[in-house]
KOLFIDREN-51085 format. One line per 5 residues: number of its first residue (from 1); for each residue x, y, z of N, C-alpha, C. Coordinates in steps of 0.2 Angstrom, whole numbers, m for minus. Example, Ala and Ser with C-alpha at 12.3 -4.5 7.8 and 13.67 -1.06 7.14 Angstrom:
// KOLFIDREN-51085
1) 66 m28 39 62 m22 39 66 m16 39  64 m11 35 68 m5 36 64 0 39
//
This chain:
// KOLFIDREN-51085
1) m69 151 223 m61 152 224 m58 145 223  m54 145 218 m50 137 218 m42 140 222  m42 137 229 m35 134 231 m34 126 229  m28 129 222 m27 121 219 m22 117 223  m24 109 221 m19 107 225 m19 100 221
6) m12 96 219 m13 91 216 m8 87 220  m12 81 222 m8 77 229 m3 73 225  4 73 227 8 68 224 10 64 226  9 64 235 14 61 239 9 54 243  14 50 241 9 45 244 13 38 249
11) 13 37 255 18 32 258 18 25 259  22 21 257 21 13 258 26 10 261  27 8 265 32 1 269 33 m2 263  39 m1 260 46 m8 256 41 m13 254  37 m16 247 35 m22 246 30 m21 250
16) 28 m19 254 19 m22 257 15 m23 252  12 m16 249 7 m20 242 7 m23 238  15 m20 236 20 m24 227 19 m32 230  22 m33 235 23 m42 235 18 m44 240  11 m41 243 6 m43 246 9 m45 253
21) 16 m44 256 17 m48 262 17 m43 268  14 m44 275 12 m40 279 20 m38 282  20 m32 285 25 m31 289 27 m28 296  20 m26 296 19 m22 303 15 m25 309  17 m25 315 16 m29 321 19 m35 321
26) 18 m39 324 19 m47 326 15 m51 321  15 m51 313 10 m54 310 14 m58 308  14 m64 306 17 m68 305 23 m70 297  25 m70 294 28 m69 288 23 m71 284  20 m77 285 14 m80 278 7 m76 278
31) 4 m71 285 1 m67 284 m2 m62 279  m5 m60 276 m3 m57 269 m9 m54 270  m8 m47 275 m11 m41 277 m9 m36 276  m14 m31 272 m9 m25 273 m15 m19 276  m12 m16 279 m15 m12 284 m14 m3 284
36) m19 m1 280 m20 6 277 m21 13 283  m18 16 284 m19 24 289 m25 29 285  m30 29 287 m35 32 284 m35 39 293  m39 46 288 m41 50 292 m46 51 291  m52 49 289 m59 48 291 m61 43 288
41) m66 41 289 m73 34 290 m77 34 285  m81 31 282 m85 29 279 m92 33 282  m99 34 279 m105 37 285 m108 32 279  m108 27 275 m112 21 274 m106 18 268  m109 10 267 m107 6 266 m109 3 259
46) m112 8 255 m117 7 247 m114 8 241  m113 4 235 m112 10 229 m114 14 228  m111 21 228 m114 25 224 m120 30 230  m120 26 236 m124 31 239 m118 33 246  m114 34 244 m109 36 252 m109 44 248
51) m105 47 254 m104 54 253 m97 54 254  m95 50 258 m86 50 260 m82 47 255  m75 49 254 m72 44 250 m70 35 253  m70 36 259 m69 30 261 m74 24 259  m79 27 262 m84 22 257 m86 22 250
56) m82 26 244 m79 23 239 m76 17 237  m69 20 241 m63 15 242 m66 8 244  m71 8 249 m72 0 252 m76 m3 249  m81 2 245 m86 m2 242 m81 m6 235  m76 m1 231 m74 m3 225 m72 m10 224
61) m70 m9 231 m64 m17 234 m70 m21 236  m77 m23 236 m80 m27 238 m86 m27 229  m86 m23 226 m92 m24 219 m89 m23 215  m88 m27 210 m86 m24 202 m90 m20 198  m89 m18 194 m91 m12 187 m92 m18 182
66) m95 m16 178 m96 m21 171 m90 m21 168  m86 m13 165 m80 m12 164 m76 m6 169  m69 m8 167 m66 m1 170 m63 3 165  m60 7 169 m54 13 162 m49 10 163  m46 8 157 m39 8 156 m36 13 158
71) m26 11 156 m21 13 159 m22 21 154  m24 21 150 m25 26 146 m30 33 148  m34 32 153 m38 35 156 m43 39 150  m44 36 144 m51 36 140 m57 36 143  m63 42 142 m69 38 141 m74 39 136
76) m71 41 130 m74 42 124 m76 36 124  m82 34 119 m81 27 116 m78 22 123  m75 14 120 m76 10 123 m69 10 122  m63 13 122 m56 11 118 m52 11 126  m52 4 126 m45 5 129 m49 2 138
81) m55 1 138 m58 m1 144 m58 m9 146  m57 m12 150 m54 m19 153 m62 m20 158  m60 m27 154 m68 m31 155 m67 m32 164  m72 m32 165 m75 m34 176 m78 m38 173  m84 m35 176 m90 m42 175 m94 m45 169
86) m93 m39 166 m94 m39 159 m87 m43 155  m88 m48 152 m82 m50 148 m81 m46 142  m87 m45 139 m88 m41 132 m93 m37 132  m93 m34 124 m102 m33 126 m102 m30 116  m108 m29 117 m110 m27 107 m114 m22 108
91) m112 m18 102 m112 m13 100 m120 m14 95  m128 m9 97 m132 m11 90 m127 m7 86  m129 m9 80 m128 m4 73 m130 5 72  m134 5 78 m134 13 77 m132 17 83  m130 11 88 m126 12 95 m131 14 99
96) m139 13 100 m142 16 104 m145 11 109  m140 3 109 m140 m1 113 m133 m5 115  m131 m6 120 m125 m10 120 m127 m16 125  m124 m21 123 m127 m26 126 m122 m31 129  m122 m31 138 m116 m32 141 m116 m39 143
101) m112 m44 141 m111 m51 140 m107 m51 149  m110 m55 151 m106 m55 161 m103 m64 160  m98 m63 165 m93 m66 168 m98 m73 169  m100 m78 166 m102 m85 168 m99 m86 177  m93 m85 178 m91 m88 185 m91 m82 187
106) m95 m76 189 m95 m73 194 m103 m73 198  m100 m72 205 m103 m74 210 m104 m70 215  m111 m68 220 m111 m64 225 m108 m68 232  m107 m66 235 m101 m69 241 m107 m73 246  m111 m73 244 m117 m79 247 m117 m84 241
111) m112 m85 238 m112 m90 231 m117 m89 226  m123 m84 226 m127 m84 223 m126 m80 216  m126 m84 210 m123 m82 204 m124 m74 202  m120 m71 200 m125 m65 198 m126 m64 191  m134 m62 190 m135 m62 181 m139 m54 180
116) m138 m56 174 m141 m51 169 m146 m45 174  m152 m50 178 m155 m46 182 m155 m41 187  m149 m42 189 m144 m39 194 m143 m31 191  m138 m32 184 m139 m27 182 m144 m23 180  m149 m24 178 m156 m21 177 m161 m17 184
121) m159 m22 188 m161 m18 196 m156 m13 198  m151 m16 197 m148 m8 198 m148 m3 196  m147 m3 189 m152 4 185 m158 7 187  m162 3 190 m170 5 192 m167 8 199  m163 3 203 m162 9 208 m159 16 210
126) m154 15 205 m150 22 204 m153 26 201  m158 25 195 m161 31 193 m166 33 196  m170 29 203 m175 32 207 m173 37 210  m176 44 210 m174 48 215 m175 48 219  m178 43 222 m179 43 231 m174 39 232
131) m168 35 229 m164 34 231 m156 37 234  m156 43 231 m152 48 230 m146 46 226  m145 43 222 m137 39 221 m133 45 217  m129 44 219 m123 50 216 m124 51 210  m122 45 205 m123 45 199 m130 44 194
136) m135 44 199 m141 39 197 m143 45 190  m143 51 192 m147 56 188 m146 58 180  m138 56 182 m135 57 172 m137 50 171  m136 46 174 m138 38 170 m145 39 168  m149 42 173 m158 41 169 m156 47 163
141) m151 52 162 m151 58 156 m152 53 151  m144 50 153 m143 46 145 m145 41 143  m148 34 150 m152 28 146 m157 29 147  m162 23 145 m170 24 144 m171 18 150  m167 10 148 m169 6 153 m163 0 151
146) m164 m3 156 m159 m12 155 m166 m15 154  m163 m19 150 m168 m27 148 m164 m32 147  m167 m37 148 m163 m44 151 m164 m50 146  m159 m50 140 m160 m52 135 m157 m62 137  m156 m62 141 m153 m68 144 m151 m69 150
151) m149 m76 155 m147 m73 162 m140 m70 162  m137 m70 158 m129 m67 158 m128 m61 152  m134 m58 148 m132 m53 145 m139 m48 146  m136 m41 147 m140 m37 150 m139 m29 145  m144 m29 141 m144 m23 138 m147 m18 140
156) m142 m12 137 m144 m6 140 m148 m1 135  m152 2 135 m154 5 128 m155 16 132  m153 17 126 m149 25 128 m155 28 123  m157 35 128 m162 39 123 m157 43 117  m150 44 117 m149 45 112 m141 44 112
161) m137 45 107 m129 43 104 m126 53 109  m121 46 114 m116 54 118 m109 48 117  m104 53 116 m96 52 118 m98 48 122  m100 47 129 m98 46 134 m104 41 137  m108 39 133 m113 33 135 m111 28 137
166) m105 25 135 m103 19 137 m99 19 144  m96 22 145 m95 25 152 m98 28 157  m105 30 153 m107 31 161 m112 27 164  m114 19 159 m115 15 163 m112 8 164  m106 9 158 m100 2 162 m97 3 166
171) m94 11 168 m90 12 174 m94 15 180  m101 15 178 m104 20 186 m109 15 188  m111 11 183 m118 5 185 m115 1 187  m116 0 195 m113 m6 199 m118 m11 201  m118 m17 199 m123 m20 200 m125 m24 207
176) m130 m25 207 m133 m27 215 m135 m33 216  m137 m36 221 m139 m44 221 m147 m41 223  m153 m43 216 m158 m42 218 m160 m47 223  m157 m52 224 m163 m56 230 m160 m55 235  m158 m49 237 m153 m48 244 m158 m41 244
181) m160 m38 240 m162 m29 240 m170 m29 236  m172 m33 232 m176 m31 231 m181 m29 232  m183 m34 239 m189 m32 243 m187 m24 248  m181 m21 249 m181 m16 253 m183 m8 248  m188 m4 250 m188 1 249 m181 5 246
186) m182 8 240 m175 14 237 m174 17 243  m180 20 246 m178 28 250 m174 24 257  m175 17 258 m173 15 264 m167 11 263  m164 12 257 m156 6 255 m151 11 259  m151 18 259 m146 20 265 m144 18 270
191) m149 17 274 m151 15 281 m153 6 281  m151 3 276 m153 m4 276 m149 m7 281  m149 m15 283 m143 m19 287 m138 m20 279  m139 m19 275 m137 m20 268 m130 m14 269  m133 m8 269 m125 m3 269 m121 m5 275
196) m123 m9 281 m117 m9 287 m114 m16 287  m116 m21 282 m113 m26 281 m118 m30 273  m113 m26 269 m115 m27 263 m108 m34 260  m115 m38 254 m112 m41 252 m111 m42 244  m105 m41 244 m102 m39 236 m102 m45 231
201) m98 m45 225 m95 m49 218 m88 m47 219  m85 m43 220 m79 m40 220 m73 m46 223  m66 m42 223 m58 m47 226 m60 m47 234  m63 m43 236 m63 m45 246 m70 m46 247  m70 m47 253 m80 m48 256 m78 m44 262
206) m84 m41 264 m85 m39 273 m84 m41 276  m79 m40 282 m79 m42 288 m80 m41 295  m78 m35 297 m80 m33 300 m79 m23 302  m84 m18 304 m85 m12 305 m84 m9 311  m79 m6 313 m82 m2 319 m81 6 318
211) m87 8 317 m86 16 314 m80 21 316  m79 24 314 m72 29 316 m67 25 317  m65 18 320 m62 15 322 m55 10 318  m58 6 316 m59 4 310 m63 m3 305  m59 m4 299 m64 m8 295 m61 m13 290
216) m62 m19 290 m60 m25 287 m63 m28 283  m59 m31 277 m61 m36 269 m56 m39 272  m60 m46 269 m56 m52 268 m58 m55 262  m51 m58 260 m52 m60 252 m57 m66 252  m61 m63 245 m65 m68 243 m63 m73 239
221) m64 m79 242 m63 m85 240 m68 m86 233  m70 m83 230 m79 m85 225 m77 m80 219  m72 m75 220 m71 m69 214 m71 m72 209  m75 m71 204 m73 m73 197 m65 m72 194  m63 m68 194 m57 m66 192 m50 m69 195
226) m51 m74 202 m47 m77 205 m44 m74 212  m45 m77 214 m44 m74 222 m36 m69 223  m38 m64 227 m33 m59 226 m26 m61 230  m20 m57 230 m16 m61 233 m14 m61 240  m18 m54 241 m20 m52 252 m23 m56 254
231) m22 m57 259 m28 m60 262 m34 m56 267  m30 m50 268 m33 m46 271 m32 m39 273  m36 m33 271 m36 m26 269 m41 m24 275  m36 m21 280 m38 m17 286 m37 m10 286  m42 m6 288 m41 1 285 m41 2 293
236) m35 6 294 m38 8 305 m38 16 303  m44 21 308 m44 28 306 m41 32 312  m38 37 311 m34 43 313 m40 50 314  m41 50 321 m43 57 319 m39 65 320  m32 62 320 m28 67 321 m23 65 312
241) m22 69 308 m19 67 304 m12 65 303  m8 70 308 0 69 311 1 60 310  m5 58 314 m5 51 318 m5 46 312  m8 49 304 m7 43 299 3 43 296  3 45 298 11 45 296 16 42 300
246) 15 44 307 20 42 313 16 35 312  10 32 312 8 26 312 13 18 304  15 24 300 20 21 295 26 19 299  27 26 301 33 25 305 35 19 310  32 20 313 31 14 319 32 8 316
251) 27 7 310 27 m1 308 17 m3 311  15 4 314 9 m1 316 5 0 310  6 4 304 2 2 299 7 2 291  4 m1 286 7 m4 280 9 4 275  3 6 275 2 11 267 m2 16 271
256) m1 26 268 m5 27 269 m5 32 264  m12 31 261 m11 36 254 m8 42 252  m11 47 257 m10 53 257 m3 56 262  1 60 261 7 61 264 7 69 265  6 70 271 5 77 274 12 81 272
261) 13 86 267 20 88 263 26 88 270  24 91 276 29 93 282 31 86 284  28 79 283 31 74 285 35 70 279  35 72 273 41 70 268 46 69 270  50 75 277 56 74 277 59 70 282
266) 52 68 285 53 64 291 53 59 289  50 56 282 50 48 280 56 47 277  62 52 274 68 50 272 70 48 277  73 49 281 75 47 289 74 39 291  69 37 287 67 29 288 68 25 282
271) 74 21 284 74 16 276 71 10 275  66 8 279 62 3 276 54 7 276  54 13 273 48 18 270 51 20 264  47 23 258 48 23 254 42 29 250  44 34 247 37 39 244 37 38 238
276) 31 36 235 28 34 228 24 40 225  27 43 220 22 47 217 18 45 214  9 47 217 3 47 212 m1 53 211  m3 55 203 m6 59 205 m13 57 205  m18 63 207 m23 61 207 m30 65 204
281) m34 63 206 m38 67 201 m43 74 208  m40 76 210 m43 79 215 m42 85 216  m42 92 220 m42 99 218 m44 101 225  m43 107 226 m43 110 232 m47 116 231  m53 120 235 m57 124 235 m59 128 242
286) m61 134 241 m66 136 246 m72 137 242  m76 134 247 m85 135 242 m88 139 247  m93 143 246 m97 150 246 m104 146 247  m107 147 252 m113 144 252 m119 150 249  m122 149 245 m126 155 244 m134 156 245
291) m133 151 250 m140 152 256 m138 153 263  m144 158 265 m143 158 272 m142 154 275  m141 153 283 m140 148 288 m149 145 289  m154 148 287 m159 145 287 m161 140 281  m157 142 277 m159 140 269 m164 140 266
296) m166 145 266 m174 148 263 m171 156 261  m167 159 262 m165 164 259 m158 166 256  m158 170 250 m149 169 249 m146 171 255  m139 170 252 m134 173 259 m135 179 256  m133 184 263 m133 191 263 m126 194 260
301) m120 189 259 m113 192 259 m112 187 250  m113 180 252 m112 177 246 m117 177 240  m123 178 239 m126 179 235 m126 183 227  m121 188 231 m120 191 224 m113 188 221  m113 189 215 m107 185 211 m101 192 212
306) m103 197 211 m98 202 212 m93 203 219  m97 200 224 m94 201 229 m89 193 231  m92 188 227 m89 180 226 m83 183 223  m82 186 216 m75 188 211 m72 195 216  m75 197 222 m69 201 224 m66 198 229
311) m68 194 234 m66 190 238 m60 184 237  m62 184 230 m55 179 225 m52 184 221  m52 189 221 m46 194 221 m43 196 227  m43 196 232 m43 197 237 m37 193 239  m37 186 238 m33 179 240 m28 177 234
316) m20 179 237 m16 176 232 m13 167 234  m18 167 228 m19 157 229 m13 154 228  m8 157 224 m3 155 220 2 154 226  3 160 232 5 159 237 3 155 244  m2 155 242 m5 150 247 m2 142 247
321) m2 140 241 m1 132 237 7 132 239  10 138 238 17 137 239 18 137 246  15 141 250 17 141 257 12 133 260  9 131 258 6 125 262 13 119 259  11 119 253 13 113 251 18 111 246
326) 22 119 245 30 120 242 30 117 236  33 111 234 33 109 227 27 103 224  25 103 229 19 97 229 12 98 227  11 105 226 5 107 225 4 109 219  1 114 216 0 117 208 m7 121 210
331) m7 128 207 m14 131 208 m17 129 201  m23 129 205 m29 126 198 m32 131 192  m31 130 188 m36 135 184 m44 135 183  m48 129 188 m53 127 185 m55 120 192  m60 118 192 m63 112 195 m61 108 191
336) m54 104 191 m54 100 187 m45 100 188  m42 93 186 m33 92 188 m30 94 180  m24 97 181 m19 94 175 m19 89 172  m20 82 175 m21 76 176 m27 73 171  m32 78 169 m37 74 166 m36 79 158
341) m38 75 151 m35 75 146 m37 82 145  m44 81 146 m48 88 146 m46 94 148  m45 96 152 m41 100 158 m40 105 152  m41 113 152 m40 118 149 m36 122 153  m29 125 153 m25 126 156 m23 135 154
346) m28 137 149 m27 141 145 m33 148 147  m37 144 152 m41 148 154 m41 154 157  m42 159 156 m43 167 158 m43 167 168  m40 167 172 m42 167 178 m43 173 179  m45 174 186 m46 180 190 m39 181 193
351) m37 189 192 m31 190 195 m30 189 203  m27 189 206 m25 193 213 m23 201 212  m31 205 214 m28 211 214 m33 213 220  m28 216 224 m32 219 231 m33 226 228  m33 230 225 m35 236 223 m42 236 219
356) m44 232 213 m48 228 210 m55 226 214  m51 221 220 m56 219 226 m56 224 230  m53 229 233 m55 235 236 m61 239 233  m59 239 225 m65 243 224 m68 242 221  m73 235 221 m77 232 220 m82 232 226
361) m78 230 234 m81 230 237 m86 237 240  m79 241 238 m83 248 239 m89 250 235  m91 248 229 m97 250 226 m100 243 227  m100 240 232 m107 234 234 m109 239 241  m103 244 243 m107 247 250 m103 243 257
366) m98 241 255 m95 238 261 m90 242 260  m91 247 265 m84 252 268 m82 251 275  m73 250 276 m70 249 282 m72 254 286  m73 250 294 m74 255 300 m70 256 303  m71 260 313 m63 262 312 m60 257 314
371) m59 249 315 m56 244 315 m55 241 309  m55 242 302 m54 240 298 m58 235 293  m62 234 299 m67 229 297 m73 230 291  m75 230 286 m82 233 283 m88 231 283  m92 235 283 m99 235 285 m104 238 281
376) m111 236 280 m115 238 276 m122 238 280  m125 244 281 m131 243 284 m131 241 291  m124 243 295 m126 238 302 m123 232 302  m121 229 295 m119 220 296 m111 223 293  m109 218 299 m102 219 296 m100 212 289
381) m93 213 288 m92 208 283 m89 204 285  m92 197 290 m89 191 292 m92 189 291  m87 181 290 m91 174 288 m87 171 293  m90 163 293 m85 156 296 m81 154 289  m77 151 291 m72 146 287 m74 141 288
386) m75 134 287 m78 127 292 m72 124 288  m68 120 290 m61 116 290 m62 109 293  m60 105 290 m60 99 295 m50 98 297  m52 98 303 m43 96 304 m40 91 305  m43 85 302 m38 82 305 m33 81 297
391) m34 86 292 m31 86 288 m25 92 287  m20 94 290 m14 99 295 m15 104 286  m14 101 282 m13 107 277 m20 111 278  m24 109 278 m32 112 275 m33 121 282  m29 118 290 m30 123 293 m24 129 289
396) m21 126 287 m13 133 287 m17 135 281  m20 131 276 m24 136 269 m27 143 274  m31 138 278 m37 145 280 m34 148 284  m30 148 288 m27 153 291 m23 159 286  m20 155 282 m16 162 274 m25 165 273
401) m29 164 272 m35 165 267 m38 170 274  m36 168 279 m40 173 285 m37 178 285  m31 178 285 m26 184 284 m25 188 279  m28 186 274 m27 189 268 m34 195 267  m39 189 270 m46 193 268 m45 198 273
406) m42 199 279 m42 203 284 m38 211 281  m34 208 275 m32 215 275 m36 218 269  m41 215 269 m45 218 262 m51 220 266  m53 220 272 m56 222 277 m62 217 278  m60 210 277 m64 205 279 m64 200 284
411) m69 199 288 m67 196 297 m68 190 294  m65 183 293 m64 176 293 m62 173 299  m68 170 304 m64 165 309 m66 158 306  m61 155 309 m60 147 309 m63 142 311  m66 138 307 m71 134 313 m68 126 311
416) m64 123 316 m60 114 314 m65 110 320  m66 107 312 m71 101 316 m66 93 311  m69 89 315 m65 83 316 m69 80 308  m69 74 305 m69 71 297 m76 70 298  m79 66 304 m85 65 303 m92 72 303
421) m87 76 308 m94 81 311 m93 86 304  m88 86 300 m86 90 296 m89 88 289  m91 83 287 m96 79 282 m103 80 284  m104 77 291 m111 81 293 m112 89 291  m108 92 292 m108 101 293 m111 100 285
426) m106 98 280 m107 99 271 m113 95 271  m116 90 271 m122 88 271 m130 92 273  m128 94 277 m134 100 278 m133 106 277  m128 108 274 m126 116 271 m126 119 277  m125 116 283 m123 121 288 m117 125 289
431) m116 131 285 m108 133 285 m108 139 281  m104 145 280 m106 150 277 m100 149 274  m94 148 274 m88 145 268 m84 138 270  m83 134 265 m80 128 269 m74 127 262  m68 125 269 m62 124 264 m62 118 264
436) m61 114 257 m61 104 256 m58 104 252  m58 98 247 m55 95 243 m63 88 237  m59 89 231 m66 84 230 m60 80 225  m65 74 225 m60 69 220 m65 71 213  m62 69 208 m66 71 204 m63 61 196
441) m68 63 191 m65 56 187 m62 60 180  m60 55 179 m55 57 172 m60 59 166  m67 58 170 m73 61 160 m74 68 163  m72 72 156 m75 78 155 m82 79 159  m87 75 160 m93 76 161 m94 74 168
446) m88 75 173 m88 74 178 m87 82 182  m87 87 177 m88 94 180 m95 93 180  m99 93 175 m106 94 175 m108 93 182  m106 84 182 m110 81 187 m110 84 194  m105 87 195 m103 91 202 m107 98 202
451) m106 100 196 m106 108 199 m113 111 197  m114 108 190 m121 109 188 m127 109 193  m132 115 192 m138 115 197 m143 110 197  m142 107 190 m146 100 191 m146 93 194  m136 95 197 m133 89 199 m135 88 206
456) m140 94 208 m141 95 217 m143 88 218  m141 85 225 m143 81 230 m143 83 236  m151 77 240 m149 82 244 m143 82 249  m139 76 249 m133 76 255 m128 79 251  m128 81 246 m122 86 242 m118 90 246
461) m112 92 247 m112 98 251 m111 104 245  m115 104 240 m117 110 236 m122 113 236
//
């Protein structure tokens, strides 16, 4: 069931990151802090092996990419994508090697230069399945191996010619300092000293962690690219989400990305706050686990696809998006934004018809009791909903979605748990439906990687 949602709203204190100068607390004027409202935490500190978005976000700010995506958001081919570590790179003649020339003056934040062989380790460790890396699995699809034609150029050689080869290992292959990693087991870089104070190439360095709490980069003096113009990027975390907002307010923090719709009209009221629209690449859902609570047999309710298409008849999503999130949202037609080029907007949905799903469900055998409720064999037809709250829109989704399945004779309760225990719960598939959000990237091939059954990991919460 897609409850779409495209986040527009996003808040920043006047000038904090445009002009890099701090302005919350007693910082000083030459201080050049900016101080981010986050509502959950990191659960590690690795490229490519976290499961939260925050440790994305930290990791991005401490490691470069060989390349990134341009303002264009391509990822065909190579058009339009802006050098990192990579200054350049060459194309063989039949394209079935590209060969990534790196930055002479880039450095790991222990000054120790970083080459060719860096990127080669990384590839070996991403493609190791006992490493689990997010993206490790299409990268072994599409290359064969890196070999290290030099210390500053490192080729990639592809089992075969795809659109999208160049991008999945200039934008996904982040490289590592083999003499920091290379003696530690793959299956044990999660749990290294390495994820809880990791050292990057990137504009900031590690500073300091306190989990839930928060977390700090300090500009890297050694960046290739030249030192950034912050000095310092402090993330403080929120387990109530109310709390990222009134904290802009206040002044006790600089920016926070995400802006809860019912606080928009509270930020007009403040003239040195200001809302920026971004869109993004992210999407709203309820996902159906369709294994049992033991995980060795299917679900009893989810399992069938029949009774998955009448539960999403059941739910008018279009009213839902409107009553959470009023002009700020869009229902989705697919796992997948407006936002990305590919995006098919023309796709066939499933209606909202409670007659359709009435009587679908009546020929699975689930007929109302005298409470309304239906039942097959003695089991009625309830699930949990898992939510995490400190996100205020995600409970009023589930509450419209429990209300709705109720008049289709389905019992929905609510289960809100806090960012972290909530990421735990999707990590062990402990949950029989959970309402979330996933960020997704601008390549077509960023469905696959999610939804396909080959894409299983095990900390997925697929």
């Amino acid at each position: 069931m897609q409850v779409g949602r495209r986040r527009w709203a996003t808040l920043a204190m006047l000038g904090a990151v445009a002009a890099a100068a701090a302005s919350c607390g007693d910082r000083g004027a030459t201080d050049k802090t900016v101080v981010i409202a986050l509502g959950d935490d990191a659960d590690v500190i690795f490229p490519l092996l976290w499961t939260r978005t925050p440790g994305r976000v930290y990791t991005e700010l401490m490691f470069d990419k060989l390349a990134d995506i341009g303002a264009a958001q391509n990822t065909i081919g190579d058009a339009g994508y802006e050098p990192r570590l990579a200054t350049s790179w060459t194309w063989a003649p039949d394209s079935l090697s590209i060969a990534f020339h790196l930055d002479p003056r880039a450095r790991w934040q222990d000054s120790v230069p970083v080459r060719a062989a860096d990127v080669r380790f990384a590839f070996q460790v991403y493609t190791d399945p006992r490493t689990g890396a997010s993206s490790g699995g299409d990268m072994a699809k599409i290359a064969d191996s890196v070999t290290v034609t030099d210390s500053l150029t490192a080729t990639v050689w592809y089992k075969r010619r795809t659109p999208e080869q160049f991008h999945a290992i200039a934008y996904n292959l982040v490289p590592l300092p083999e003499h920091l990693l290379g003696a530690v087991p793959h299956d044990s870089l999660r749990t290294s000293a390495f994820a809880r104070h990791p050292v990057g190439n990137g504009p900031f360095r590690f500073v300091a962690w306190e989990p839930s709490v928060r977390f700090e980069l300090g500009a890297s003096a050694t960046y290739a690219r030249g030192r950034p113009k912050l000095d310092r990027v402090v993330f403080t975390i929120f387990k109530d989400a109310s709390a990222l907002a009134r904290a802009v307010f206040a002044g006790d923090a600089d920016f926070v990305e995400v802006l809860q719709p019912d606080d928009a009209a509270e930020a007009a009221r403040h003239p040195d706050v200001r809302l920026v629209p971004s869109p993004r690449y992210e999407y709203g859902f309820l996902s159906f686990n369709l294994r049992a609570p033991d995980g060795r047999a299917p679900s009893p309710i989810f399992a069938d696809r029949r009774m998955r298409r009448a539960l999403t008849m059941a739910v008018d999503r279009a009213a839902i998006v409107r009553n959470v999130y009023d002009s700020l949202g869009a229902r989705s037609f697919g796992p997948f934004t407006r936002r990305q080029w590919s995006a098919d907007t023309t796709i066939a949905e499933l209606p909202y018809d409670t007659t359709a799903a009435a009587r679908t469900l009546d020929s699975l055998g689930w007929t109302r009791g005298a409470d309304g409720v239906r039942a097959r064999g003695g089991m009625r037809l309830a699930f949990t909903i898992t939510v995490m709250a400190t996100n205020r829109s995600r409970p009023r989704a589930a509450e419209l979605v429990q209300q709705q399945l109720a008049r289709a004779g389905v019992e929905a309760k609510i289960d809100l748990l806090d960012g972290r225990a909530f990421g735990d719960r999707l990590a062990s598939h402990a949950f029989d439906a959970a309402l979330f959000s996933w960020s997704t990237s601008p390549s077509p091939s960023g469905l696959t990687q999610t939804w396909k059954s080959d894409a299983y990991r095990p900390k997925s919460p697929f």
